[in-house]
C-alpha positions in Angstrom: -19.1 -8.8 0.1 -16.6 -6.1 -1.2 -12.7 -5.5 -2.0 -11.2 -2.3 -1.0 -8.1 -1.1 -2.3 -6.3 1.0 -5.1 -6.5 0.3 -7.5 -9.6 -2.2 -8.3 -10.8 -1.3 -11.0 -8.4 -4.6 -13.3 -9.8 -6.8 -10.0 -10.8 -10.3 -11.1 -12.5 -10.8 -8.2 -15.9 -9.9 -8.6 -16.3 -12.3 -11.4 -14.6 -15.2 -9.5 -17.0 -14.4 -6.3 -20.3 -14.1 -8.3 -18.9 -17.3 -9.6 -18.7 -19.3 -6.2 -22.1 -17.7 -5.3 -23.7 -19.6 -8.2 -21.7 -22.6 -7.7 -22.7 -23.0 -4.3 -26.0 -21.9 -4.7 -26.3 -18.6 -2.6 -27.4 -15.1 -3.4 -25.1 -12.2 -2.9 -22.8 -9.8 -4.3 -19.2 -8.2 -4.7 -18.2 -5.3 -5.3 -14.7 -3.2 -5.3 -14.7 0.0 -3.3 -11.2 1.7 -4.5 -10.4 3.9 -1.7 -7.4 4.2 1.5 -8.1 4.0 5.7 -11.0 5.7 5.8 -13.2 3.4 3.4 -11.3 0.5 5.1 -12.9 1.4 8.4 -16.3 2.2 6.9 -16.3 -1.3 6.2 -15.2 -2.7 9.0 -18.3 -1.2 10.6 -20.3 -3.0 8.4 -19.0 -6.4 8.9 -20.1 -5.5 12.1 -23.7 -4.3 11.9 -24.2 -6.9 9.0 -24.2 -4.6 6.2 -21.5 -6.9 4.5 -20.8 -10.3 4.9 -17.2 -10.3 4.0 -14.2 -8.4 3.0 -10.9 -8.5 1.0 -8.2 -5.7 1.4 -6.0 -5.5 -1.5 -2.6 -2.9 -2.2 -2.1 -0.4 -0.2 -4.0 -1.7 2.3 -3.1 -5.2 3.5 -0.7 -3.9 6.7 -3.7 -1.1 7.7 -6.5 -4.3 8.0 -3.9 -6.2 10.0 -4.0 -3.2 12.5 -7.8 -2.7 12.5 -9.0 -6.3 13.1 -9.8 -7.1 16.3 -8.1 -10.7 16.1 -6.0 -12.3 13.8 -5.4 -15.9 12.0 -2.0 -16.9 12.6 -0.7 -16.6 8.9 -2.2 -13.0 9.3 -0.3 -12.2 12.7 3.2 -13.9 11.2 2.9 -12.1 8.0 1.5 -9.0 9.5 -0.7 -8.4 6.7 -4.3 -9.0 6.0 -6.4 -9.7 2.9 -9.9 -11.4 4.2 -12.1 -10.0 7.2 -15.4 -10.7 8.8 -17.0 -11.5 11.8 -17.0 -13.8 14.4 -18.4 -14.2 17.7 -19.1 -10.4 17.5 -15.4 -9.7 16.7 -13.5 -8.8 12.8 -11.3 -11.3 12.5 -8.3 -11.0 9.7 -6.6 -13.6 7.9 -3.8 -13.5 5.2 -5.6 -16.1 2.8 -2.8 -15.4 0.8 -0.1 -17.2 2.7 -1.6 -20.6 2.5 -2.3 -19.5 -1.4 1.1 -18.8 -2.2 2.2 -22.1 -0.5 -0.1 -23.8 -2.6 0.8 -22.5 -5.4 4.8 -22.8 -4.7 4.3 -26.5 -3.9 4.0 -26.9 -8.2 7.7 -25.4 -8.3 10.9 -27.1 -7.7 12.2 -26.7 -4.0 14.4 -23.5 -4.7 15.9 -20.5 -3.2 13.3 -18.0 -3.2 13.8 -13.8 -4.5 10.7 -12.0 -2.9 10.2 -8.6 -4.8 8.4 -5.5 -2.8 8.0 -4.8 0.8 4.2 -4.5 1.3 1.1 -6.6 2.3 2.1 -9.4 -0.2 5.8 -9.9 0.3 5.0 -10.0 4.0 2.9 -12.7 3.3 5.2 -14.2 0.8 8.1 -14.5 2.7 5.8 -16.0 5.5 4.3 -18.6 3.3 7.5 -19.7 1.6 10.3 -19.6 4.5 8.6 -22.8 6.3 10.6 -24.7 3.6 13.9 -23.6 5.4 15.3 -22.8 1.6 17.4 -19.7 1.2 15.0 -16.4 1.0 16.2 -13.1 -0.1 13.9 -10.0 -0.7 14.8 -7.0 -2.4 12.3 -3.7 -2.4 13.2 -0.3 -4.1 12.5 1.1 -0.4 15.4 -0.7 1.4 14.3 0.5 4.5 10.9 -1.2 3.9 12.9 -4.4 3.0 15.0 -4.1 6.6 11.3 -3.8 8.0 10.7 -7.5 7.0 13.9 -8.5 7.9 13.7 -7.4 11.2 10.5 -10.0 11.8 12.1 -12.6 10.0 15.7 -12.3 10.8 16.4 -15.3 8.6 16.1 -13.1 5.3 18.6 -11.8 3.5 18.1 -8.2 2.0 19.5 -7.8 -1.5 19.5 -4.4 -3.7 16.9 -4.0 -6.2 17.3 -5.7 -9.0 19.8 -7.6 -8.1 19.5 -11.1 -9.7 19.8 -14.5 -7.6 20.6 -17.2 -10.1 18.4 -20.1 -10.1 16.1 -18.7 -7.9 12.0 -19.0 -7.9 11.7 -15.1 -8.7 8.3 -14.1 -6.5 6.6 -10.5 -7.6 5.0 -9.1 -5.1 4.9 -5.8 -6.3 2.5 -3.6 -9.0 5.1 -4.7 -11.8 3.9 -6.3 -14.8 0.0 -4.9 -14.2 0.3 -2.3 -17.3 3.3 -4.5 -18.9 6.7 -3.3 -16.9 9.6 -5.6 -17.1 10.5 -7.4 -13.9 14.2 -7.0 -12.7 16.4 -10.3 -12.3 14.0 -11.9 -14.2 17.0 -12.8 -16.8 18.5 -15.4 -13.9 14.9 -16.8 -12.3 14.9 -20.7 -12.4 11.3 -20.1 -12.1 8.4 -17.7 -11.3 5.4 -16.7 -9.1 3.5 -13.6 -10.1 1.3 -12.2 -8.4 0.6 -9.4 -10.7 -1.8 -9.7 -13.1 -3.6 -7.4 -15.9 -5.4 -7.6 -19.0 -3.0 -9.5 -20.6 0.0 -11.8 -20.1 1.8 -10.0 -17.9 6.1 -9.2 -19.1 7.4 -11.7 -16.9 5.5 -14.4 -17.7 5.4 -14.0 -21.3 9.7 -13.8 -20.7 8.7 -17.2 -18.4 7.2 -19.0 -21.3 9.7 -18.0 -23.7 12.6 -19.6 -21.4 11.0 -22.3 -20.8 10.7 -21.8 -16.9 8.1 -23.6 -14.6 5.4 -20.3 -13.4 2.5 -20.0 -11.3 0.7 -16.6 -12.4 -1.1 -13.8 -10.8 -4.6 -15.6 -11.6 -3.8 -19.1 -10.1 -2.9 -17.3 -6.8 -6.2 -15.1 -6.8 -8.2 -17.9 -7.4 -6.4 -19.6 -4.0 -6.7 -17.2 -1.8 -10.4 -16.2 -3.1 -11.5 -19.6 -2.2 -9.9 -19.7 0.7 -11.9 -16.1 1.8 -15.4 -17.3 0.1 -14.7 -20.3 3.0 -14.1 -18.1 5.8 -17.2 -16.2 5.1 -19.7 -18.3 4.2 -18.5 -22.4 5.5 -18.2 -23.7 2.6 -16.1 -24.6 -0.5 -16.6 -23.5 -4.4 -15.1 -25.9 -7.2 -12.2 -24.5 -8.5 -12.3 -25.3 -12.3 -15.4 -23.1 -12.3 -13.8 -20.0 -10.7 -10.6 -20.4 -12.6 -12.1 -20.2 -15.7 -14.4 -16.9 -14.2 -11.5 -15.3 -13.3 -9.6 -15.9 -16.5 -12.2 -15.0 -18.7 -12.8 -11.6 -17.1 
């Protein structure tokens, strides 16, 4: 099993993965492969000669696998965006594990509007996971055309300027913000917070969480979602969480 991306080198994933192996008693590995399309395709083509078992796509890469896979989950064909592949039936198959992650996760929040920050693989999914709740859903991205993009999918979302704030919001971060300790925009009005960002430390805006007081899911609780939800569609069956929580955390 391997993630391909850039970066991967702060990816919490390996440990969480070598986790679930041990938990469920198989051998294996994962490793992170930082590289673009071309790497992306060279392991695609061994998913299918059996090389690798699995694969996660992380940033910049999530829209590329939705285009490569031959089919696609439908969380991965609504959000356009693709995170976990393997094979099936002699096809790749792609799924956005991170839709029904981010729902998860969101269910531990009060029923709010929602601000979506960024315009890539992860807001797509984002805004997928979240507008089933028919709650008022705004994204802003500091590429406004990229922001339209989503919008013209989901016609039900509102595109706001960047960092613009929307008061009482759940503020979502789908962007690289807050990996090497940025500040977050409109995180000053945020009712409360999902972050998907994560780095070695607390990352700005949930450190600015805690200090408010605000109800937060961070960047770890969502990885740790979504990766069991892709060690499932690999391998049939389902690691404990508590054991690859505290993996991923202590990496």
């Amino acid at each position: 099993m391997a993630l391909i991306g850039d970066p991967v080198d702060h990816s919490r994933s390996p440990a969480l993965h070598a986790a679930a192996l041990e938990a469920v008693g198989l051998e294996g590995s994962y490793e992170t492969i930082r590289g673009g399309s071309s790497e992306l395709e060279q392991a695609v083509e061994a998913l299918r000669d059996g090389t690798l078992d699995g694969v996660n796509v992380t940033m910049p890469l999530k829209m590329v696998a939705a285009g490569i896979a031959d089919r696609l989950t439908a969380d991965a064909a609504a959000a356009g965006s693709v995170n976990t592949l393997w094979k099936q039936n002699g096809e790749i198959w792609g799924d956005s594990t991170d839709v029904a992650a981010i729902a998860q996760e969101a269910a531990r929040l009060p029923l709010l509007p929602v601000l979506v920050l960024g315009s890539g693989g992860a807001a797509r999914a984002a805004v997928t996971a979240l507008e089933r709740d028919s709650r008022p859903l705004y994204i802003a991205a500091r590429r406004r055309l990229a922001a339209d993009a989503i919008q013209s999918l989901r016609p039900g979302v509102a595109v706001i300027g960047w960092g613009t704030a929307v008061a009482g919001a759940i503020l979502v971060n789908a962007t690289p913000l807050g990996m090497r300790g940025e500040n977050l925009p409109a995180m000053e009005a945020a009712a409360a917070l999902i972050d998907l960002a994560y780095g070695e430390g607390v990352t700005t805006a949930v450190a600015c969480a805690q200090a408010r007081g605000v109800p937060f899911v961070d960047g770890i609780a969502v990885l740790v979602a979504q990766g069991i939800l892709s060690f499932r569609r690999w391998t049939g069956l389902e690691p404990p969480h508590h054991p690859l929580e505290v993996a991923a955390r202590k990496h």
